[in-house]
C-alpha positions as CSV (number, residue, x, y, z in Angstrom):
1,X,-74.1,-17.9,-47.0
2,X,-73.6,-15.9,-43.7
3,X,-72.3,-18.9,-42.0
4,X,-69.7,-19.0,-45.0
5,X,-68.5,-15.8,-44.8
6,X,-68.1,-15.6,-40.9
7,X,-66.2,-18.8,-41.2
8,X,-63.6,-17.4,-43.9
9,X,-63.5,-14.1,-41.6
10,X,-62.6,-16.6,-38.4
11,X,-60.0,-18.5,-41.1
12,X,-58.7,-15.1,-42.1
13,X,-58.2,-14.0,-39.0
14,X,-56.2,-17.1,-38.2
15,X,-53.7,-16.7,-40.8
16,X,-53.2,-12.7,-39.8
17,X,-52.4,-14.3,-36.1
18,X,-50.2,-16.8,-37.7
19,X,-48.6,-14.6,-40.2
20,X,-48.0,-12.3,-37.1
21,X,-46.8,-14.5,-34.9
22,X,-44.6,-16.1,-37.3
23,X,-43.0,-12.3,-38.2
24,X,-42.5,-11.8,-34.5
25,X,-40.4,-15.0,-34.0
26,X,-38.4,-14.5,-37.2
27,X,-37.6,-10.9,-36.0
28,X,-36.5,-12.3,-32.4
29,X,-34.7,-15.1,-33.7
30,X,-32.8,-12.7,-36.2
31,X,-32.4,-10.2,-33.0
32,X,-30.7,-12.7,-31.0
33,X,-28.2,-13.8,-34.1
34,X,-27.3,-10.3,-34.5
35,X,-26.3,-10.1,-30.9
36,X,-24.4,-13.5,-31.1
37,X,-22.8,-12.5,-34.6
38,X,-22.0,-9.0,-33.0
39,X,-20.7,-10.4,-29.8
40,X,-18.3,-12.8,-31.9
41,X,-16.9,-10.1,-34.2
42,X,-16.5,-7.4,-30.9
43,X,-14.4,-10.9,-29.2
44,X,-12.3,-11.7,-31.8
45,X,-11.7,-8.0,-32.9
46,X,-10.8,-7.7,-28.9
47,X,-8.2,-11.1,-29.6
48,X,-6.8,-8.7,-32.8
49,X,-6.8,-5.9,-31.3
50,X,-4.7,-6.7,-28.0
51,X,-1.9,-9.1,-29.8
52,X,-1.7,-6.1,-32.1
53,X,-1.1,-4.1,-29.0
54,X,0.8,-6.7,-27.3
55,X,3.3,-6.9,-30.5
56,X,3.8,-3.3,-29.8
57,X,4.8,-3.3,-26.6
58,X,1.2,-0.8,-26.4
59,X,-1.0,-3.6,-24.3
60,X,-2.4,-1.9,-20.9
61,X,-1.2,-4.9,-18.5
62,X,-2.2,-4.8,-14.9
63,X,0.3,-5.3,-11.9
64,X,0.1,-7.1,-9.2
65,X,1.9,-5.9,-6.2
66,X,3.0,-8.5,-3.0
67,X,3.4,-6.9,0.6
68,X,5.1,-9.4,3.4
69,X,7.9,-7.1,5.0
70,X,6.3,-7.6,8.5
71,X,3.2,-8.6,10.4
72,X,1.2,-7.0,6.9
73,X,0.5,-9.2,4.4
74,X,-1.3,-7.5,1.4
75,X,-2.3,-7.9,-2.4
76,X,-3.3,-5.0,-4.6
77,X,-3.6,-4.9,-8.2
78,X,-2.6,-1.5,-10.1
79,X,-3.2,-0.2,-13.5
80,X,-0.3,0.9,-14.7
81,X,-1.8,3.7,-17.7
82,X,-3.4,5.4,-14.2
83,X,-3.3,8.3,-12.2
84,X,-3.5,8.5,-8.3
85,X,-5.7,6.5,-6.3
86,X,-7.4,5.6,-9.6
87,X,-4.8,3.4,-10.7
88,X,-5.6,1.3,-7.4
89,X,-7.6,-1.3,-8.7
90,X,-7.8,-3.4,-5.0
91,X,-5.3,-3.3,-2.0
92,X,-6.4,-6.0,0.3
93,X,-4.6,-7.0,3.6
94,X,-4.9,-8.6,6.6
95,X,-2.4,-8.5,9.6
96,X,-1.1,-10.7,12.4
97,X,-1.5,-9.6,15.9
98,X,-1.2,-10.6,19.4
99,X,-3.2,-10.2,22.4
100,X,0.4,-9.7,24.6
101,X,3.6,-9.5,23.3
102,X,5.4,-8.4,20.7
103,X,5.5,-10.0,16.2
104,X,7.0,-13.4,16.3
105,X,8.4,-13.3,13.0
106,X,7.9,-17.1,12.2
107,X,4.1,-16.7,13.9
108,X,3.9,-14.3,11.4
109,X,5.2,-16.0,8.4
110,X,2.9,-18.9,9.1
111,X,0.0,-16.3,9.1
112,X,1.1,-15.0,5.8
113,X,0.8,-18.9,4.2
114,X,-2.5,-19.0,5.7
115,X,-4.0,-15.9,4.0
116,X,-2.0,-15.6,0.9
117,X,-4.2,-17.1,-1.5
118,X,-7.7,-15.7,0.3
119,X,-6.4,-12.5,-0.2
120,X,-5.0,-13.3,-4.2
121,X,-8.9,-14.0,-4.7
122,X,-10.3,-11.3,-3.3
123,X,-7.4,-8.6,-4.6
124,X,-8.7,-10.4,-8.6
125,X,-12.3,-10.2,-7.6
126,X,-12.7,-6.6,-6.4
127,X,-10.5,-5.7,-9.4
128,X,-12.8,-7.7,-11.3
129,X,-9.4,-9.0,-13.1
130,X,-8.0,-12.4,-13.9
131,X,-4.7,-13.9,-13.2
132,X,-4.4,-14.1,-17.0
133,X,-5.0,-10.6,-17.2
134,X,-1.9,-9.5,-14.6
135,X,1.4,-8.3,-16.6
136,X,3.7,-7.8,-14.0
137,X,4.5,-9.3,-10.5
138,X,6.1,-6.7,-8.0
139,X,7.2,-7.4,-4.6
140,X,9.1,-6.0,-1.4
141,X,12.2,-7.2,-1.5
142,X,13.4,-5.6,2.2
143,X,13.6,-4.0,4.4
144,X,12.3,-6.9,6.8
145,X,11.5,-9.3,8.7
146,X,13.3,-13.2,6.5
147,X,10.6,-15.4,7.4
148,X,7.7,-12.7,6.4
149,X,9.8,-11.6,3.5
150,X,10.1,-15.4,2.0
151,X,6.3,-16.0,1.9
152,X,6.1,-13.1,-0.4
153,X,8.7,-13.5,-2.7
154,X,8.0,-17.1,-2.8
155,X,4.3,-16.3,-4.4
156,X,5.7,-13.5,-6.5
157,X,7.9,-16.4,-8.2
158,X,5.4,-19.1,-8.0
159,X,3.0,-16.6,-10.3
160,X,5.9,-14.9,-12.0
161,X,7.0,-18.8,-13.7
162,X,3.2,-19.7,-13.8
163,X,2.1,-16.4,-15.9
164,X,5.4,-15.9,-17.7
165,X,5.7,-12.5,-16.9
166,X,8.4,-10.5,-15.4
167,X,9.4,-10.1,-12.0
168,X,10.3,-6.5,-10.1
169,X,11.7,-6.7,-6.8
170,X,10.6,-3.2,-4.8
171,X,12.0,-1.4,-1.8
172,X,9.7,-1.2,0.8
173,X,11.3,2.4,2.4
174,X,11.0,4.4,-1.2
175,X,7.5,2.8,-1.9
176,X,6.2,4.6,1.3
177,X,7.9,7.7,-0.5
178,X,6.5,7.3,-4.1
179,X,2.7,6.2,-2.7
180,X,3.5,10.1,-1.3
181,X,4.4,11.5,-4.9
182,X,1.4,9.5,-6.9
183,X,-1.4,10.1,-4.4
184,X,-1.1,13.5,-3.2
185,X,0.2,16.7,-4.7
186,X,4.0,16.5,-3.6
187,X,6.1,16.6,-6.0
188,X,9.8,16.5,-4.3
189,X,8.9,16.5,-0.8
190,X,11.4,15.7,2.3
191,X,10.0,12.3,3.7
192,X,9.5,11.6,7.5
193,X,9.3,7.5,7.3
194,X,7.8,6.5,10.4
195,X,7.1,2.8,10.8
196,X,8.2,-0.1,13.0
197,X,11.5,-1.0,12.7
198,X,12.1,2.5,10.5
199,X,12.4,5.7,11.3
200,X,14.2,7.8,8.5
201,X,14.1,11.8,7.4
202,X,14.5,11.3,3.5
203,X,14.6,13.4,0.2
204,X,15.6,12.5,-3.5
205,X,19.4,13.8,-4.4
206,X,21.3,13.2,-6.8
207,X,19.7,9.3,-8.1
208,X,19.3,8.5,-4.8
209,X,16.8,8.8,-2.0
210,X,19.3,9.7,0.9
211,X,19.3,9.5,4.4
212,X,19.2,13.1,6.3
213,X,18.8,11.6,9.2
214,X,17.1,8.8,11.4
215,X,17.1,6.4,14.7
216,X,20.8,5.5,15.9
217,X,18.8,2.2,18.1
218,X,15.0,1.8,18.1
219,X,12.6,2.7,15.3
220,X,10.2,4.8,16.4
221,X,7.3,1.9,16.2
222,X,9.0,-0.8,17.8
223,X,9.2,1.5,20.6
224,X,5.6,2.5,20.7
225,X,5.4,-1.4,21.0
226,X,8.4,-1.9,23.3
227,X,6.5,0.3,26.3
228,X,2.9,-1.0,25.6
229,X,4.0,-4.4,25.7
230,X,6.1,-3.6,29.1
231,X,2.7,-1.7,30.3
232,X,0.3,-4.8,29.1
233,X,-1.9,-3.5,26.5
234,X,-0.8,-5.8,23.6
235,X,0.1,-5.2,19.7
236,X,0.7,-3.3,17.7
237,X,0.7,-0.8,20.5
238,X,1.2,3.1,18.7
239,X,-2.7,3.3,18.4
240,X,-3.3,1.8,21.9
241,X,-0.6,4.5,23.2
242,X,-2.2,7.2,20.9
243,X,-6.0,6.2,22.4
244,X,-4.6,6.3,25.8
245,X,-2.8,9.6,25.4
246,X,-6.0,10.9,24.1
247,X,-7.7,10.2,27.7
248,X,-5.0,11.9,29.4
249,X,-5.7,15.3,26.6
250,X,-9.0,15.8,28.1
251,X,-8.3,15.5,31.8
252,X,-5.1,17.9,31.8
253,X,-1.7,18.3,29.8
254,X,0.6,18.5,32.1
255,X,3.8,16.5,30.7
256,X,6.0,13.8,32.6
257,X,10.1,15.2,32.1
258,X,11.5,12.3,29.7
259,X,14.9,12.4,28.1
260,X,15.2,14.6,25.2
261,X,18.0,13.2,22.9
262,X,18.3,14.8,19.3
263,X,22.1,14.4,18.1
264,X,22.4,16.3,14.8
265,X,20.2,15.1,12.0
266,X,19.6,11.4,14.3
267,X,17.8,11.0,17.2
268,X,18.0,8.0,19.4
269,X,15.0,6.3,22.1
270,X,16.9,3.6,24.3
271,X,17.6,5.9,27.1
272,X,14.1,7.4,27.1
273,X,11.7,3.9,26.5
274,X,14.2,3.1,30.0
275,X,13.2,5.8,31.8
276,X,9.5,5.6,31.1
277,X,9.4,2.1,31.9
278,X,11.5,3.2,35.2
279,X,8.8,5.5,35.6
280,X,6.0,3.4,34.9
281,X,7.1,0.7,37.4
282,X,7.4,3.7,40.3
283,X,4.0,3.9,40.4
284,X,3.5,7.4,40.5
285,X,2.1,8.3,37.6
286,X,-0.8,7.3,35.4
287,X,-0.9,5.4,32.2
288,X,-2.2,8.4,30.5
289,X,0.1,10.8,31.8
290,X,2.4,8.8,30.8
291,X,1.3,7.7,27.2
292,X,0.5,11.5,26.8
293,X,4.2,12.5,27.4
294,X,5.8,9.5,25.7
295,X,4.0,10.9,22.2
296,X,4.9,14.6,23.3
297,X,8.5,14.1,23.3
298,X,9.0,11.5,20.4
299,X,6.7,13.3,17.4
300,X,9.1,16.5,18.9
301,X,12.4,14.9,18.2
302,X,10.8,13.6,14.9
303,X,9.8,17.0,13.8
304,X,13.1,19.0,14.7
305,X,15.2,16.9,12.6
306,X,12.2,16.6,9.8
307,X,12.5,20.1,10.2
308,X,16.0,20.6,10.1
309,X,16.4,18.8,6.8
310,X,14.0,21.2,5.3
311,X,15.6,24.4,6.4
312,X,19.0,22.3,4.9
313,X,18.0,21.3,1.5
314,X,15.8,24.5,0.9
315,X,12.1,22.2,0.3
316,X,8.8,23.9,1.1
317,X,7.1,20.2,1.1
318,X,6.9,17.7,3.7
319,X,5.5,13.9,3.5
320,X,4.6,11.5,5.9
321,X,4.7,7.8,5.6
322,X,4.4,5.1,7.5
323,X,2.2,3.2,10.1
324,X,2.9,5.5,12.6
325,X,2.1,8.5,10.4
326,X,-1.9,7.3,10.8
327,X,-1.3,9.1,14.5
328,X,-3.2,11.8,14.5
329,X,-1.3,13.8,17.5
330,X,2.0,13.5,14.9
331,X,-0.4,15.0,12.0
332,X,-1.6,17.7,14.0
333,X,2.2,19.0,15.2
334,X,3.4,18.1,11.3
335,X,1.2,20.5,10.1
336,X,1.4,23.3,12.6
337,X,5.3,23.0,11.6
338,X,5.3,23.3,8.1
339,X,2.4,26.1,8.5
340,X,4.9,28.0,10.7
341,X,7.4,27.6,8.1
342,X,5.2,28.6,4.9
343,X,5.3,25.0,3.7
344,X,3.1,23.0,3.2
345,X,2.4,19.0,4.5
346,X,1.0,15.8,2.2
347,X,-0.5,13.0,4.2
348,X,-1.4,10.0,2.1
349,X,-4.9,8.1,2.9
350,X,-5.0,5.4,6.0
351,X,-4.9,2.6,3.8
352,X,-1.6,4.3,2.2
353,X,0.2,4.6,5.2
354,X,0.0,1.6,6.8
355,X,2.1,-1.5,5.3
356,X,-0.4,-2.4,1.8
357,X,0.8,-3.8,-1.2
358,X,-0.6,-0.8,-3.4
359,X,2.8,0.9,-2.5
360,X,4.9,-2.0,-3.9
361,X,2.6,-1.8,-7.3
362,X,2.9,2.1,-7.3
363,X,6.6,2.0,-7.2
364,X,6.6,-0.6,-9.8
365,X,4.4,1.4,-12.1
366,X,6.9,4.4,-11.8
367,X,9.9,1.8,-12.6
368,X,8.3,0.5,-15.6
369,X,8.3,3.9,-16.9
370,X,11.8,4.2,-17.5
371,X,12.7,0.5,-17.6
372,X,11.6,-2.2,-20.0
373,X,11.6,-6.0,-17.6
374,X,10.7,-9.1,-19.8
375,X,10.3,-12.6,-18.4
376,X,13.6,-14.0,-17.5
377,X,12.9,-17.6,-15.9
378,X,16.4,-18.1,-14.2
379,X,16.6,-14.5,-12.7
380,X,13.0,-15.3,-11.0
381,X,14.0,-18.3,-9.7
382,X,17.1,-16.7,-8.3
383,X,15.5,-13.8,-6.8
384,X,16.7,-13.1,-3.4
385,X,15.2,-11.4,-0.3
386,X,17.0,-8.0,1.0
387,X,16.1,-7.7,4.6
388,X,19.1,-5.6,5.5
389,X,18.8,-3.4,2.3
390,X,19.0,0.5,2.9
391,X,17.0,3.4,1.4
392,X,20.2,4.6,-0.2
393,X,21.5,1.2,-1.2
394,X,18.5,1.6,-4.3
395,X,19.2,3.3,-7.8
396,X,16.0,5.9,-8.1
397,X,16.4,5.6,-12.3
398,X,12.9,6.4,-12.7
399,X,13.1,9.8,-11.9
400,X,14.5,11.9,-14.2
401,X,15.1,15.2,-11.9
């Protein structure tokens, strides 16, 4: 009789573990079908959802933005519903450069094939986006250097016709301007443009982002380049100058007379990069002393007509752009001028500067405001390169001031 009942207590207890057991993989089993159905409905209600916004013209479609004008070749990827840096999704780059010597334009080009579709992957990756997911192709149409230009037009098109989706040529000059206006606090400032082959004072009138004044030879980085390449220490050669210049800072600041020439609203560098390099070749003075004054009497010219166009069009805001605008002597003066003035000076990020493609998909993001584009197969595959194309040649419809 005892042996009975322990032996329908041992069976009991076995049919309690089963019974448990058998609960606890129905309930998982039912956990991980609600998850699937779940994940199903959420999927196809996401499907619904963005045709039904796509239908409406509503759909939040990401742009991807090309930069090839010179020895930068970059890829960003913008969100165009954004604000500020946020709308930056990735900006990646990577630039050509030489040891000694000046950009080769077709060394460059071939440098631009090379790293094109490394840097398409990583721009998608760190966005955590998919080419399916991009809406809009912009690139820089010009200012440039033709060979550098081609390579990223030809991509543009190549994912314009791949992805149906429309193409927007950009002006490389007024996205150095708008990065400015989105990323900062400027709202209609006078523009100091400050790159290689560029050097422009700008501000918005009238439709149009005009000219106040600029170089009448040399842009102000091509010179930079001009004297470090006649002086050996490579390219690019502004932040070699600006590092050797810094040297000098410390040791003394006694300036080197160079020739001064401001002519209105333009300014104009043949005659002093050939008397520095006059200088430099007499062997009485030192790199340093040398690098030191160069940077002393260019940002000067730059500022008095930057300056001047203030003072003319009545603005209490100043921008810089440009790769030259990272130099942190021109920053320093900038500031101390607009301070004296009551004004006040916007300097964009680094990164924002520099030649990056985050410029070319900001620009397109204020475009796309005011302008519907749709995909138009024969205008992509006639789209055509601008290298000559001026700052005033472009329409500024987007703005509405």
């Amino acid at each position: 009789m005892f042996v009975r009942r322990r032996w329908q207590k041992a069976v009991g207890k076995r049919r309690k573990d089963k019974k448990f057991f058998g609960l606890f993989f129905l309930f998982i089993f039912n956990f991980i079908f609600l998850v699937l159905f779940l994940g199903f409905v959420f999927a196809l209600f996401s499907v619904v959802f963005l045709k039904f916004l796509n239908f409406f013209g509503l759909k939040i479609l990401m742009i991807l933005a090309i930069e090839s004008t010179a020895h930068t070749f970059g890829i960003a990827v913008i969100d165009e519903k954004k604000q500020g840096e946020r709308c930056i999704l990735a900006n990646v780059s990577h630039t050509y450069t030489t040891e000694k010597g000046g950009i080769v334009p077709n060394e460059a080009a071939k440098h631009h094939e090379l790293w094109k579709e490394k840097l398409l992957q990583e721009a998608l990756e760190k966005a955590g986006m998919e080419l399916k997911d991009i809406g809009y192709v912009a690139f820089s149409q010009g200012p440039g250097l033709s060979p550098c230009l081609i390579k990223g037009k030809e991509l543009a098109k190549e994912l314009c016709l791949k992805l149906k989706v429309p193409l927007i040529p950009v002006n490389h000059c007024i996205a150095h301007l708008e990065v400015a206006r989105e990323v900062t606090e400027a709202k209609d400032p006078v523009l100091l443009y400050v790159s290689g082959a560029n050097t422009q004072v700008i501000a918005y009138a009238a439709k149009r982002y005009r000219v106040f004044g600029e170089t009448l030879d040399i842009g102000v980085g091509n010179l930079f380049d001009s004297f470090a390449r006649h002086i050996g220490i490579g390219f690019p050669g502004g932040p070699k100058i600006e590092e050797t210049a810094k040297k000098y800072e410390k040791q003394g600041k006694e300036l080197v007379e160079l020739p001064y020439s401001v002519k209105g609203m333009d300014v104009a560098f043949s005659g002093l990069l050939t008397n520095i390099k006059q200088k430099y070749d007499s062997g009485k003075y030192s790199i340093e002393q040398l690098c030191y004054s160069f940077q002393e009497h260019v940002f000067a010219m730059l500022l008095e007509v930057a300056e001047r166009a203030m003072a003319h069009l009545a603005k209490k805001e100043l921008a810089l752009g440009g790769g030259v605008a990272c130099n942190s002597r021109l920053q320093e003066m900038a500031i101390k001028m607009t301070k004296a003035r009551k004004a006040r000076c916007f300097i964009p990020p680094k990164p924002l500067l520099v030649d990056n493609a985050a410029m070319i998909g900001i620009t397109a993001k204020f475009m796309l405001k005011t302008r519907r584009y749709g995909f138009d197969k024969k205008a992509i595959e006639e789209a055509r390169i601008k290298p000559y194309q001026r700052t005033d040649d472009v329409e500024v419809f987007w703005r509405e001031d």
